[in-house]
N, C-alpha and C positions, 0 to 999 in steps of 0.2 A: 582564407589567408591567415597566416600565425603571425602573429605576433610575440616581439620577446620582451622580457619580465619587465625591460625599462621601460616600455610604449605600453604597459597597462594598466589604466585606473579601475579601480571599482570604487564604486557611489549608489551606497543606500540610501533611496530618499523617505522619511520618517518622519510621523506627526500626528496630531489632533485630526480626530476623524473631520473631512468639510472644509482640511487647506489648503487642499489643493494640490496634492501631492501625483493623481492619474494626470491632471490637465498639464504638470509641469515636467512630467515626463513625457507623456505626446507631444509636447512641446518642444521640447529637447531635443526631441530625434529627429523632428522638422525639421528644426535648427541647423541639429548636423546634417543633414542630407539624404536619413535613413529613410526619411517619408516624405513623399512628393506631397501631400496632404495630409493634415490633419484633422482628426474627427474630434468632437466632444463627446462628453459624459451622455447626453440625453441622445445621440445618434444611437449607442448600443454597440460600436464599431471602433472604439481606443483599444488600440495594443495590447494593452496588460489589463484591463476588464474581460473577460475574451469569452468566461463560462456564463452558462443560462441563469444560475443565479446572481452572479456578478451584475449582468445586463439588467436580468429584471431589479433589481433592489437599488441599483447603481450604484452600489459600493466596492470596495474593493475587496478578496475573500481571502486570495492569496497570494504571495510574492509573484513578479514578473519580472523577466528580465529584459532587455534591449540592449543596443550597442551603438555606438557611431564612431568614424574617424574624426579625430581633430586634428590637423598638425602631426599627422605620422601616427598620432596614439589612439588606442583601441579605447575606449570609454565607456564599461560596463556599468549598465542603469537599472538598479533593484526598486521598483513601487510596488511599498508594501501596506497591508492595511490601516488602516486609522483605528477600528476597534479592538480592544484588548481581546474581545473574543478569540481573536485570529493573529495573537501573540507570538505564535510561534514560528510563523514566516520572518516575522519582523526580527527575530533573533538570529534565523538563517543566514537572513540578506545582513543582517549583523557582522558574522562570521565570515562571511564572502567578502563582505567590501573594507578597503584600506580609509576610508572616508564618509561619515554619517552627514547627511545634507537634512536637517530638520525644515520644515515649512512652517510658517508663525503668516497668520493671516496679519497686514496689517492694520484692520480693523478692532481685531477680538486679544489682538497680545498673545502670551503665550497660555496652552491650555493645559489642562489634565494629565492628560496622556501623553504628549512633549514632555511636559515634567517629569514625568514616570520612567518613558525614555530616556530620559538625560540622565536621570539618576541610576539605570540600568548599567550604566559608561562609567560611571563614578568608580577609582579605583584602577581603570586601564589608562593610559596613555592616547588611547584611538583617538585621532583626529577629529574633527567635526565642524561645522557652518553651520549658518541656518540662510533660510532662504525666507526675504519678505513680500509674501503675494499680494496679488491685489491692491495695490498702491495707488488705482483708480479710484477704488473705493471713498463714497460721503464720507467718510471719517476715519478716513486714513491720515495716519502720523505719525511719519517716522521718526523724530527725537523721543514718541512717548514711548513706541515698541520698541527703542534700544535701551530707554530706562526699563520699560518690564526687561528686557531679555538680561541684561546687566543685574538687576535686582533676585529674578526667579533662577537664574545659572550661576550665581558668584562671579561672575567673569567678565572683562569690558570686549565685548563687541567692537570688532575693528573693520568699519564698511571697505568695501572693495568695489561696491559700484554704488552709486546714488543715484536718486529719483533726478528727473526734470520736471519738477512740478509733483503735487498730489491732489490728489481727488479725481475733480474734473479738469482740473488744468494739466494734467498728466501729460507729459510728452514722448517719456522715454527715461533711458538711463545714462550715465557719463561712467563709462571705465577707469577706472583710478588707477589701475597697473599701467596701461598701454596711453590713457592719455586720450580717450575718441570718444563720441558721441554718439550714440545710437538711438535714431526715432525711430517709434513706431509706423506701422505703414498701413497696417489692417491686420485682421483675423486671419488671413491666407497669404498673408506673404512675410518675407524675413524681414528682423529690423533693419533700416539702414544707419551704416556707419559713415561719419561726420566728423567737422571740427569741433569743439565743446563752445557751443555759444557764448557770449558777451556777458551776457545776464548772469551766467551760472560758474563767471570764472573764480568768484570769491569761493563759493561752497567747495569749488573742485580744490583751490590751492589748500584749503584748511582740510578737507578731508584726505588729501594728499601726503599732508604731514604726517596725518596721525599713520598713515598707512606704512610711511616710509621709520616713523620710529619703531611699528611694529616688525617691518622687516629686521631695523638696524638691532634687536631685539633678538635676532636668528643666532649671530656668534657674537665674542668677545669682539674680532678683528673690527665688524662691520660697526660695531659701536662706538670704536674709538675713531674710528672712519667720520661716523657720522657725526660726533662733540666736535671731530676737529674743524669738518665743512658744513658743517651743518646741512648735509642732502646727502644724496647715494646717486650710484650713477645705476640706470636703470637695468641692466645685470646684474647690478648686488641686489637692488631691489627684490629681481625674481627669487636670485640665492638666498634672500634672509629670508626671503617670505618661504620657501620652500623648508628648509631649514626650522623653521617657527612654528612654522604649521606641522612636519615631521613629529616633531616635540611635542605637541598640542600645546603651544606656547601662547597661541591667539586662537580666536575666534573669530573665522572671517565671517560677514554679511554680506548677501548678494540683495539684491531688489527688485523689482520688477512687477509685472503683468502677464502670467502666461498668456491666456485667452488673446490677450494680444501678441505675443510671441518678441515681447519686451524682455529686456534680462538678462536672456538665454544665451545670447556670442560670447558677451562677459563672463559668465560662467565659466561655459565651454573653454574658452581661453585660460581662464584661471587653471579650471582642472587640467588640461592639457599639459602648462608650460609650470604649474606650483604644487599642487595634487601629488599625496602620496602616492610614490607606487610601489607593490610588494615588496619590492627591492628592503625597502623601510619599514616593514613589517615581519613579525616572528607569528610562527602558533605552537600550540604547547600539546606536547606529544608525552605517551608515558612506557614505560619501560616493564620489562617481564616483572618487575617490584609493585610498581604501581607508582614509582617517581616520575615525579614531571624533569622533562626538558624542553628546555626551546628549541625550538627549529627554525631556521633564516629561510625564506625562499629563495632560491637557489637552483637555476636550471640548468648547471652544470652538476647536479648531484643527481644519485638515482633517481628514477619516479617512486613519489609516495601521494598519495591525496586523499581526503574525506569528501564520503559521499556524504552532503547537507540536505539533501531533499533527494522524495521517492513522490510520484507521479503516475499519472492511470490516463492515456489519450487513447480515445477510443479507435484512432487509425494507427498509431505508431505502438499502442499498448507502454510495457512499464517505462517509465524515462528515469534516470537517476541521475541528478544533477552535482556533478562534481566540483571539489576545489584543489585544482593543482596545486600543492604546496611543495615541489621539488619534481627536479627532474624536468620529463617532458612525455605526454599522454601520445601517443600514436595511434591512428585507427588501425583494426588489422592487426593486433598484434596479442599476445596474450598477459595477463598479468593475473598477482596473486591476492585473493579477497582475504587479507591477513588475519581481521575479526574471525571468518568463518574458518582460515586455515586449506582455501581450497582455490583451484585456478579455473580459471575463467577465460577467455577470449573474447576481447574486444573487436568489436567488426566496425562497424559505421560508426562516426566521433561526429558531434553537433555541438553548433553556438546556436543561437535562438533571439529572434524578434518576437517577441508575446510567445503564442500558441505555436507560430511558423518557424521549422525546424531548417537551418542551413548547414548543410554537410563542410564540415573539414577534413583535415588532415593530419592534424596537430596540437596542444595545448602546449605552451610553456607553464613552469610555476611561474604562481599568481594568479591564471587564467579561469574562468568557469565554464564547462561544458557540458556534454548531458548524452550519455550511453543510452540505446534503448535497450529491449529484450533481456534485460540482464539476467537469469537463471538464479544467483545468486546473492546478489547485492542489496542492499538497504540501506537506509538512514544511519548514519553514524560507523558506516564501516569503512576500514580504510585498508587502501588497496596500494603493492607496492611493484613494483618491478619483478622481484623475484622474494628469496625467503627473508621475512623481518620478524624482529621479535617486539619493534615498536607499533603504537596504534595512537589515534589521536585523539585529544581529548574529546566526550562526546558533547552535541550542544548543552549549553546551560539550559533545559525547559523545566517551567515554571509546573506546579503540581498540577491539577484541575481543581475549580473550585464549586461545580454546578454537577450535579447527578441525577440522572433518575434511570429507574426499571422498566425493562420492554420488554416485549415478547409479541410474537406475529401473531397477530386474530385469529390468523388458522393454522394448526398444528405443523401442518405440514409444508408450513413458511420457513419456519426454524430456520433448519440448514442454511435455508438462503440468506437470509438475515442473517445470520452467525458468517457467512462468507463476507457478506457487503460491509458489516462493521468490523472485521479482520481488515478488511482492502482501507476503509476507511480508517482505522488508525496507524495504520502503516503510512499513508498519505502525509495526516498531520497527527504529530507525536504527543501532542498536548490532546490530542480525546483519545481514551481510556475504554478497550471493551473488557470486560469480564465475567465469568460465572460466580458469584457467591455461593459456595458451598452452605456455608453457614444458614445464609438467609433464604436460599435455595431461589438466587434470581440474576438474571441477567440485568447487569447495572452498566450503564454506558454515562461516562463521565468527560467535562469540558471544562473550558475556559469561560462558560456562560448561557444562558436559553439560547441567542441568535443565534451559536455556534451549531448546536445540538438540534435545534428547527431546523437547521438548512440542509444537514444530513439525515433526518429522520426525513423531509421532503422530497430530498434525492431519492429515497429507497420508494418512497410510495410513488412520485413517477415517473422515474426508470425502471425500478423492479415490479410494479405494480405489485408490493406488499404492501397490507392494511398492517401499522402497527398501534399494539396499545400500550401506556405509558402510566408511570405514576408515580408517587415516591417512596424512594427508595426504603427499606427497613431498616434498621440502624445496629449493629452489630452491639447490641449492649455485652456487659459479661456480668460473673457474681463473685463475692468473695465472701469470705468471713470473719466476723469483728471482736471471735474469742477462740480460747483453746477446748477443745473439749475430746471425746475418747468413745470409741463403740468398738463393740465385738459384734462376728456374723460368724455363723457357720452355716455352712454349705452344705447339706448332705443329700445325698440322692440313693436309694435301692433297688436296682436293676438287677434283669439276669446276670449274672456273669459278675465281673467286676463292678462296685457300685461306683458311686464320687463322693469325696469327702476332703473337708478341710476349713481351718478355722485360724481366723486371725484376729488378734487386739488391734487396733491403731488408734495413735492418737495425731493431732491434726493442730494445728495454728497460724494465725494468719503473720503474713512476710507481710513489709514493707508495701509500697504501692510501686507494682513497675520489679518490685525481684523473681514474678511468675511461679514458680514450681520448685521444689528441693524435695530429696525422699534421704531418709537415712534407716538404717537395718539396726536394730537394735535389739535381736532377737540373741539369747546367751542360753550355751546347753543344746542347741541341736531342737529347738519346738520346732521349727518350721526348715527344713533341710534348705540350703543355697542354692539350689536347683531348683525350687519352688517359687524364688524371689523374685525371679523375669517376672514370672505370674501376679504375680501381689503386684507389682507397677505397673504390670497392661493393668488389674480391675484398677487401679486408684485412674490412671489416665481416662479409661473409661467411664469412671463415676464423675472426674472432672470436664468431660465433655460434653455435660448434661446437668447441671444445677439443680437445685431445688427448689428456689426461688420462683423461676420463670423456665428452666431448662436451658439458659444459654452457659456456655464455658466459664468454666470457674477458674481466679488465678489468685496469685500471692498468698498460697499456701502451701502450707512446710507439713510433711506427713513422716510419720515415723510407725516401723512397725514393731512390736514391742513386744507380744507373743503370739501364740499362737497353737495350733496342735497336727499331726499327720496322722495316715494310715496307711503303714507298710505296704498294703495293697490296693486299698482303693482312694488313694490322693493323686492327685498331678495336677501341673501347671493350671490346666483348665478348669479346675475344682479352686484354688488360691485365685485364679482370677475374676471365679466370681464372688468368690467371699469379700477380698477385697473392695468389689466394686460399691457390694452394700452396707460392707461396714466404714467404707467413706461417705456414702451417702446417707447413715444414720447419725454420725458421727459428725456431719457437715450439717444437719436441721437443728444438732444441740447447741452449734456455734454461731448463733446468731448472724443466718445468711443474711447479707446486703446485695442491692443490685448496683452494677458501675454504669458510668455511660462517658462516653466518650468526649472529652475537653479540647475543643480544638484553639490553635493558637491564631487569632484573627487579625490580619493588618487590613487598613482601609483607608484609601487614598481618597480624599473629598475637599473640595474648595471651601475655606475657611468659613462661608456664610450658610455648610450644610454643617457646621460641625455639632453643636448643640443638639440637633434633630438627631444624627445618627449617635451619638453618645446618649440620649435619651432612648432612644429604639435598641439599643443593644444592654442596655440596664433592662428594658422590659421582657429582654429574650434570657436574663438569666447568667448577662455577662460581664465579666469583672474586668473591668479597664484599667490596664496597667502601667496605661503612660500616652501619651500626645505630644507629637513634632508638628510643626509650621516655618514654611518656609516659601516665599515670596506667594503667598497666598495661594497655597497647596497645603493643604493640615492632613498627618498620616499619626491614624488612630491604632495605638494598640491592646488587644484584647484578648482574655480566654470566656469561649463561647460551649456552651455543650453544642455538639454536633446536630442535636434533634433539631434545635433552635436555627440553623441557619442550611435547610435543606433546600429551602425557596430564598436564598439570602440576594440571590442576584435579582432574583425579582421588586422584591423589597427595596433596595440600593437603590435599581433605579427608580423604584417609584417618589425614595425620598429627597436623590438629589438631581431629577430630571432626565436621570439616562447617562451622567457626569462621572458619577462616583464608580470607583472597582477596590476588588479585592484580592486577596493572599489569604490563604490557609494554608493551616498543615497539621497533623497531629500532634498532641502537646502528652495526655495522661488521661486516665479514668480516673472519675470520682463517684464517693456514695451517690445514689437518689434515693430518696425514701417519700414517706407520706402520699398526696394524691399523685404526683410524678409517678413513684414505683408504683402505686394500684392500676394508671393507666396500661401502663409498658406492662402489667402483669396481665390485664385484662386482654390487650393488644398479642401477647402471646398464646395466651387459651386459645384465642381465635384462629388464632393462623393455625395451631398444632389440627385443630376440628376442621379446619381446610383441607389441612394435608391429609387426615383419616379420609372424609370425604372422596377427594381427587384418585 
């Protein structure tokens, strides 16, 4: 069945790993009617858990999606991971949904990676909730966890449903929109809806207010509305609150107990009748310049959409998961894969319960869907109707921050392994495979060890490859710290024509980060302009090989100043090599240095780790450039050299329990010298006597 752009929510649910966020999406879809039963976490049989490593570890690895009807409306359900490992789903289901539903246990308050998340939103308008689990819980308390969430978000939380009871006296929740009662019944059956008890009529009046000021809060009209009567008639109510929320003008709070299937009507209601939907949302698209535009959803205009996610099911093969942003998607029909510039035919169109594929007929914009077989298509490409010269913005992903080197045991694993990490970073976009040229190794990079374990595990058994691992080598380079001047000549005596040719050059170190500059300063005809290609292949070649340690050499300025020919036996290839050596004699009189790579480090840790990892990162050689704190979240910033933070995530979590993460990215090269450069000099002899060896 289609639905159109006004009948569809999407809702990301987001949060600290362990809040709950699988249990209260199987819960949900009970709720609405998608699932005659629901499973837990320890059966191995929730919707959106669904892969062998999901099951086994019980966690969640990557985005899922689901649906139900509410009230006429389609209600698209994203449960995405809890660890930053597996970041990149979470930005997906990001992009997909008009509405972030965060999960704050209400136990533990708000944690780490909530915070990180929220602060990801910071800057957009995106709407967003939190949802408060477990309200059964010994030491649950909901006025303390609206002061965290008020204190750790800047923002005051505006309940929409409240507890009956907490802890153990738990009963249920009271709907503060519609005004009912809902007790719990059991673990397998729906809550039931009531009148709002006797006992709980004071909580409901007052949290009623606050609710109704935050509607009257939607427009100018409904405010003045509301000074003059002091209430709202409960259709403006829905209208301010829709309105309010649109804006991200509030922050609703929902309450509850999944496991009991406590909450979840209210919700449901909420998102149904107040819940953005596309209608109220834009994405931003760019043009043959590379200017951004906004774009409305709008399914009265062409079809356009981005593919957010690419997928590998071993029955249906490639899935590519769409996001209608205009127009309207038809099975059966052909369209044009704009990114690649080439057309395609769409056969079979799907929406999706977890793993289980259900055939449509149609997408409107707003809607999410999932092509298989696609020939063409991948993550971030975006596909139009017919010819466009627009494309959409690609997702925001975060860089990797975890590496290491691999290669199959047995030689003749290669290939294969070089396919299954192609498949696998196609999948998810945040792990990185590549060839190092340089350091002559295959480096496959993450968002973390867990990440990187679960895919090296995958290959060993599925693929039954044995792989081996280590860490990585570190691209240092060299430069040099004065001006200095050599001449070479080249001469060779052969039959025939000999090779001959000689060059001066002198050489000086640039700036750090200005790379390479050559100038000709050759006057009179020494060295013929024909010859000059040559002179800069040898200087490129002599800089592709240091003296130091043999790695690439940069921020130097070379000048070639004279030189000499022979009528008959010079050419290009005789100037190339002169050049190369009187760069590299020329480059030992200029007191070579070695660089090493400066990375720029952020790191998110809860205020009571901050001392620790501020000590640990001084003892790795790192200059800390500043420290934020905010609702007891402290984000550390740093320049780290690279070699120092290869095993950094392992470290992290060793210091703040598994809690803490990180940000990198390249910052600049700096000198090493003394025992630093003897290792890293020593570290290269070795490998070079490897590579002779091999």
């Amino acid at each position: 069945m289609s639905f159109a752009t006004d009948h569809i929510k999407n809702v990301a649910i987001a949060g600290h790993g362990g809040t709950g966020k699988t249990t209260l999406f199987e819960r949900l879809l009970f709720a609405g009617g998608a699932l005659s039963r629901p499973e837990t976490l320890e059966s191995g049989k929730t919707v959106s858990d669904y892969t062998p490593e999901e099951i086994e570890r019980k966690i969640s690895i990557r985005a899922a999606m689901a649906h139900v009807e509410r009230k006429g409306t389609k209600i698209n359900l994203f449960d995405t991971p809890g660890s930053s490992d597996f970041i990149g789903d979470v930005i997906i289901s990001f992009r997909a949904a008009e509405f972030i539903l965060f999960t704050v246990d209400a136990q533990t308050g708000v944690q780490i990676e909530t915070m990180k998340l929220w602060r990801s939103l910071e800057g957009t308008d995106k709407p967003r909730g939190v949802f408060i689990t477990r309200m059964d819980g010994e030491r649950a308390n909901l006025e303390t966890v609206l002061s965290d969430i008020k204190e750790k978000f800047k923002t005051d939380p505006v309940p929409v449903s409240i507890p009956m009871g907490q802890g153990s006296s738990y009963q249920g929740v009271i709907d503060l929109v519609n005004g009912k009662s809902y007790l719990v019944q059991g673990e397998e059956a729906v809550e039931k809806e009531g009148a709002i008890p006797a006992e709980f009529e004071g909580a409901y009046n007052s949290a009623r207010e606050r609710l109704i000021e935050a509607a009257a809060d939607g427009n100018d009209a409904l405010m003045e509305k509301y000074l003059e009567n002091g209430t709202l008639a409960p259709e403006e109510i829905i209208t301010g609150l829709r309105e309010a929320l649109g804006a991200n003008k509030f922050l609703p709070v929902f309450t509850g107990v999944s496991l009991k299937n406590s909450g979840l009507i209210p919700f449901l209601d909420f998102i149904a009748e107040v819940g953005p939907s596309p209608l109220s949302a834009k994405d931003v698209a760019l043009d043959r310049e590379g200017s951004e535009l906004e774009v409305s959803m709008d399914a009265s205009k062409p079809l356009s959409a981005l593919v957010i996610k690419t997928s590998y099911d071993q029955f249906s093969g490639k899935l590519c998961w769409l996001k209608v942003i205009s127009g309207k998607l038809s099975a059966d029909s052909e369209i044009m894969n704009v990114t690649e510039n080439k057309k395609e035919r769409v056969g079979k169109l799907y929406t999706c319960q977890g793993k289980k594929l259900e055939e449509i007929r149609e997408l409107s914009a707003g809607d999410v869907g999932i092509i298989t077989k696609s020939t063409t298509l991948k993550t971030n490409d975006t596909i139009s109707a017919g010819d466009s010269s627009v494309t959409y913005r690609p997702l925001n992903l975060p860089d990797p921050v975890h590496s290491i080197a691999v290669n199959a045991t047995a030689k003749k694993d290669d290939d294969k392994l070089g396919e299954f990490l192609v498949r696998a970073a196609e999948e998810d976009k945040t792990f990185r495979y590549f060839f190092n040229g340089e350091t002559k190794e295959t480096v496959i990079s993450g968002m973390g060890e867990l990440q990187i374990n679960i895919i090296l595990d995958k290959i060993k058994t599925n693929q039954k490859i044995e792989v081996e691992t280590r860490v990585p080598r570190i691209a240092y380079r060299e430069t040099i710290g004065k001006k200095a001047s050599a001449e070479y000549t080249h001469k060779k005596q052969t039959g025939g024509h000999g090779q001959y040719g000689k060059v001066v050059l002198d050489i000086g170190p640039l700036n750090r980060g200005e790379g390479y500059k050559f100038e000709n300063k050759i006057f009179g005809g020494a060295v013929p302009k024909n010859y000059i290609p040559g002179v800069e292949k040898g200087i490129a070649e002599g800089m592709a090989h240091g003296t130091v340690a043999q790695y690439p050499t940069v921020d130097v300025e070379v000048a070639i100043v004279d030189g000499k020919y022979h009528p008959v036996d010079s050419s290009e290839l005789s100037f190339k090599l002169a050049s190369r050596n009187a760069f590299r004699e020329a480059m030992r009189q200029a007191n070579p240095t070695l660089l090493e790579p400066i990375m720029n480090l952020s790191v998110f840790v809860e205020d009571k780790y901050m001392g620790d990892v501020m000590s640990d990162l001084s003892g790795k050689r790192g200059k800390i450039l500043g420290q934020d704190s905010a609702g007891g979240i402290a984000e550390i910033r740093a320049e780290v050299p690279q070699a120092e933070l290869l095993r950094y995530s392992i470290d992290l979590r060793s210091i703040t329990s598994g809690t803490g993460s990180f940000g990198v990215a390249f910052s600049h090269y700096a000198p090493i010298s003394g025992r630093i450069a003897d290792e890293v000099i020593k570290a290269a002899e070795a490998f070079k006597v490897q590579e002779e060896d091999e």
